[in-house]
N, C-alpha and C positions, 0 to 999 in steps of 0.2 A: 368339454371345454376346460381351458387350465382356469382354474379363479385362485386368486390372489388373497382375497377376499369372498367370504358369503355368507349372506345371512337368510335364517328359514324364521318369518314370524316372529323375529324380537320383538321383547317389549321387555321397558324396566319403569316401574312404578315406585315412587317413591311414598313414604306413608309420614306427613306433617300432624304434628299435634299444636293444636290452637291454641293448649291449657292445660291446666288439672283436671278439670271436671268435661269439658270438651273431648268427642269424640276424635282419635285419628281419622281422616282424611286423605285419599289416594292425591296424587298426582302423578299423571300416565307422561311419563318426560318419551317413552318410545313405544307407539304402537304397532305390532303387526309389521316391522319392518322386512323387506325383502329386496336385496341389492345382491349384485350379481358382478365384480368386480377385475377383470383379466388383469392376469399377469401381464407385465410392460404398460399400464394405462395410467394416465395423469386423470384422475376423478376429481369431482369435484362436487362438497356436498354446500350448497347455496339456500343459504335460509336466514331469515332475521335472529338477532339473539334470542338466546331464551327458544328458539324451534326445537331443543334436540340433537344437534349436530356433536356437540362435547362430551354429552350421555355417550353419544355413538361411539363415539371412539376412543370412550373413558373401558368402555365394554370390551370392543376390539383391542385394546390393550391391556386388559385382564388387569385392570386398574379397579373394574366395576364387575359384580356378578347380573347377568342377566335375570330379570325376573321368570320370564318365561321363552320359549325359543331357542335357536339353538343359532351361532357363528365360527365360522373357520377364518383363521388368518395363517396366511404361508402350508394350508394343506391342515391346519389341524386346532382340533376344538378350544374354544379359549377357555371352556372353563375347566374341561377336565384333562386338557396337556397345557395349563399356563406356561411351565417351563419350559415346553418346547415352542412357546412362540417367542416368548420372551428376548431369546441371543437373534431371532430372525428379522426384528423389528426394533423403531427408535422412532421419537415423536418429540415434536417442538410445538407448545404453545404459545399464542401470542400475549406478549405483557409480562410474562414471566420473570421471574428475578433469582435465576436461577445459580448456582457458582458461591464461592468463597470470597468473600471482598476483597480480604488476606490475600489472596494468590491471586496472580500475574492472568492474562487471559492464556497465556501460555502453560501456565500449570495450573489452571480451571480446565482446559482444555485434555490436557494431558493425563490427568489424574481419571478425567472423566474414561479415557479410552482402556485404561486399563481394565475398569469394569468388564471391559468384554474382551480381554487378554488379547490385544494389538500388540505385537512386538515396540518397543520403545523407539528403535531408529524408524520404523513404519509409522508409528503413530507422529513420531515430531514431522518428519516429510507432509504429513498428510494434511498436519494443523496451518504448517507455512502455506501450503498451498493454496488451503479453500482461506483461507484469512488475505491470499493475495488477492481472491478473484472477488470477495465480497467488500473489498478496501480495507480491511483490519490489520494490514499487514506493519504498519509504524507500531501499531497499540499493543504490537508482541508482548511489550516487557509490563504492560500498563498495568494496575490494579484494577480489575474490574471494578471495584468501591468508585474508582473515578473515572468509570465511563458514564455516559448520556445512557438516556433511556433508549435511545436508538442503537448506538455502539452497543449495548449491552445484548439488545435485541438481534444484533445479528452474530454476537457469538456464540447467544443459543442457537440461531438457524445451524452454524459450523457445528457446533456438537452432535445437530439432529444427523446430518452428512456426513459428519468421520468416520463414523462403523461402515460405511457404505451397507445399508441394511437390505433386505430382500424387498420389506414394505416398510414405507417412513407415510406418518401419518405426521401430517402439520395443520393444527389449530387456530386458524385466523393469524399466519405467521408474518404479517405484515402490521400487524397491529401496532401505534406506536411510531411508525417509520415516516420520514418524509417522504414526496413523493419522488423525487430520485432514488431513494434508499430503498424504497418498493420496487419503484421499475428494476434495479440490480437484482434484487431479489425473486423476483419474477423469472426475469432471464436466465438467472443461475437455476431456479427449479426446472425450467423446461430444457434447459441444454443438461442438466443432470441426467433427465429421462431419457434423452434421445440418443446420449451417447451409449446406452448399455439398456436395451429393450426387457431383462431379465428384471430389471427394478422396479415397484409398483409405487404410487403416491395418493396418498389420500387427502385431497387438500381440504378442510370447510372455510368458508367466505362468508360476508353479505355485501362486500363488496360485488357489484356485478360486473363490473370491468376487466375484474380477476379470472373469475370465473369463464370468462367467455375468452379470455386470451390464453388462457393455459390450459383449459381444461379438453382432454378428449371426450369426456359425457360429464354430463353433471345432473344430478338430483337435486329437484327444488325439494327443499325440506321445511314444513310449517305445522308448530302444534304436536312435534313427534310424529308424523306421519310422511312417507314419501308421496309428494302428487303427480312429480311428473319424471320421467327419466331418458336421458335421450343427448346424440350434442348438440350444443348450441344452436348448432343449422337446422337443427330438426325440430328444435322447440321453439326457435321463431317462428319457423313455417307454418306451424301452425294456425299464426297469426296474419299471412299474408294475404288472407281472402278480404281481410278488414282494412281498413283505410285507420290509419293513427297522426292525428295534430298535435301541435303543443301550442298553445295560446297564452300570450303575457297579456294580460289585462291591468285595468283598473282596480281596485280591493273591491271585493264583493260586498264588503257594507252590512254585512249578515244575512247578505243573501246565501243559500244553500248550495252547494253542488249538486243537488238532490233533484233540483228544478230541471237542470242539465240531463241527469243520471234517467230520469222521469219519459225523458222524449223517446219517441218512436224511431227506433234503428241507430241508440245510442247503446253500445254496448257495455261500455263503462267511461267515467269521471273518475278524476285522483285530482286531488285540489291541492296546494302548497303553498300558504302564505306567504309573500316576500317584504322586504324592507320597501313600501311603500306600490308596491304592486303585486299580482298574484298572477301563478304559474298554473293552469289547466291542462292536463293531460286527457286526451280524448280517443277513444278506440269506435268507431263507426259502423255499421255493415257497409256503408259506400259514400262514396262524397258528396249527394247532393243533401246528404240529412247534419252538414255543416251549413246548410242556410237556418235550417230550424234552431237550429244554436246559437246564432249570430243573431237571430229576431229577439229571442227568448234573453239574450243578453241585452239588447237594443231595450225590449222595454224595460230590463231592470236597472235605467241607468249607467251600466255597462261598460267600459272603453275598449275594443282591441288597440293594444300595442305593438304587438307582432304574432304572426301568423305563419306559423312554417308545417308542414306535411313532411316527414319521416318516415323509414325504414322502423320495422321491428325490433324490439332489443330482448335481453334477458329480462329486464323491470317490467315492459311491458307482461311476458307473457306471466310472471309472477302476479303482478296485477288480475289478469286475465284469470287464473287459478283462486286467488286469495282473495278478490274482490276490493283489495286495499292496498296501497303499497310499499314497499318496505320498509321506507320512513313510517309511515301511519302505523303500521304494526309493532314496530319497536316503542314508539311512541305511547301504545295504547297498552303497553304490557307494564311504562313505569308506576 
């Protein structure tokens, strides 16, 4: 198989010092990873922040030495041919503030291509282009100093796509963006992919809407480890034998979700406070052990407000995996 991408058993540990007198301290940002990557695939690595996913690909870009393990990018080892991955590869992370204030987006843009020896009438062709299809095309002459945090953000995306690279790794590259500015961005990643199969993309996300509209497979990533790996379609399915609700309630008052989590042929609870109501997410072995929920609610005071049965999603099966959901995890790590 052609791999684009692979890795055997990564792992990079990082070593924190608490103090003077305080021992260092591991912290295992990647464990034992093993990811298996084809040339032409939209991947996609899905995980809350803080799981691992920018270690990853701080690695893959020979930005990071691995601790232990070994990874290939474009055919060849990252740590001991850097410079031959290096011309094969480009990467955009999200939030960045990257560029000369000083100079124009057009010679942020340009200055940048020479780096990797583009002919000059090639590289300007190529700036105009992707700046017409991401809307940048007015802000030609602009200062970057005076664009928006969004304008800014997508003529890093344009820098990641002017080399046109063998493998472009992007870092939560919507970050930042409104939701129009995403959705373009979105579409412009997948119709990149599809028009020329030889290009590889490495997306991470915790956006789950991302992840399942772009991605050909994606890895759920939590804690530096990979848990699941598979497309979309195949990692709902997993979940299809189970019945999943969403219940708007009355606040729980301090009541637990626990109580819920507790019952017989509940598989799991995710609770979400809201402005004056709460939000239950419910995963079931089958629908009639939604009576025992509804009683168990009943006597604690309780209200349903609405009551809907759903399809499977990417959160759920995360849920499913993590026991929490991707809010509560990001949440529990500040």
């Amino acid at each position: 198989m052609d791999f684009a991408i692979q890795t055997e058993k990564l792992s990079r540990i990082y070593k924190i010092r608490g103090g003077k007198k305080s021992e260092p301290k591991s912290l295992a940002a990647l464990s034992d990873i093993n990811l298996e990557v084809h040339r032409g695939e939209l991947f996609g690595l899905l995980g809350p922040n803080g799981a691992g996913k920018t270690t990853l690909i701080k690695v893959l870009t020979t930005l990071l030495a691995p601790t232990s393990g070994q990874a290939w990018v474009a055919g060849y080892d990252v740590a001991k041919d850097p410079e031959k991955v290096r011309p094969r590869i480009n990467m955009v992370s999200g939030g960045e503030s990257s560029g000369y204030g000083l100079l124009t987006v057009r010679e942020n843009l340009w200055m940048f291509s020479q780096f990797y020896g583009i002919p000059s009438g090639e590289a300007n062709r190529r700036i105009k282009q992707l700046l017409e299809i991401v809307g940048l095309a007015d802000r030609l002459n602009t200062k970057s100093s005076d664009l928006s945090t969004g304008l800014r953000q997508k003529m890093n995306i344009v820098r990641g796509f002017l080399t046109d690279p063998e493998v472009l790794f992007l870092d939560e590259p919507t970050l930042g963006l409104d939701v129009g500015a995403s959705r373009e961005v979105r579409r412009f990643i997948r119709q990149w992919i599809d028009e020329n199969r030889a290009r590889t993309l490495l997306l991470t996300t915790h956006y789950m809407v991302e992840a399942e509209e772009l991605c050909d497979r994606v890895a759920i990533v939590n804690q530096g480890k990979v848990l699941a790996c598979d497309t979309p379609a195949s990692l709902k399915r997993r979940l299809q034998q189970d019945v999943l609700f969403r219940l708007e309630t009355s606040p729980l008052n301090g009541v637990g979700a626990e109580i819920f989590q507790s019952l017989p042929g509940v598989r799991k609870v995710t609770h979400r406070p809201q402005d004056g109501f709460a939000v239950l997410e419910l995963i079931l072995e089958e629908d009639s052990i939604l009576s025992s929920v509804v009683n168990a609610m009943t006597t604690a005071n309780i209200c349903i407000i609405n009551l809907q049965k759903r399809e499977p999603t990417l959160e759920d099966v995360f849920v499913d995996l993590v026991g929490r959901s991707m809010e509560e995890v990001e949440s529990s790590e500040q």
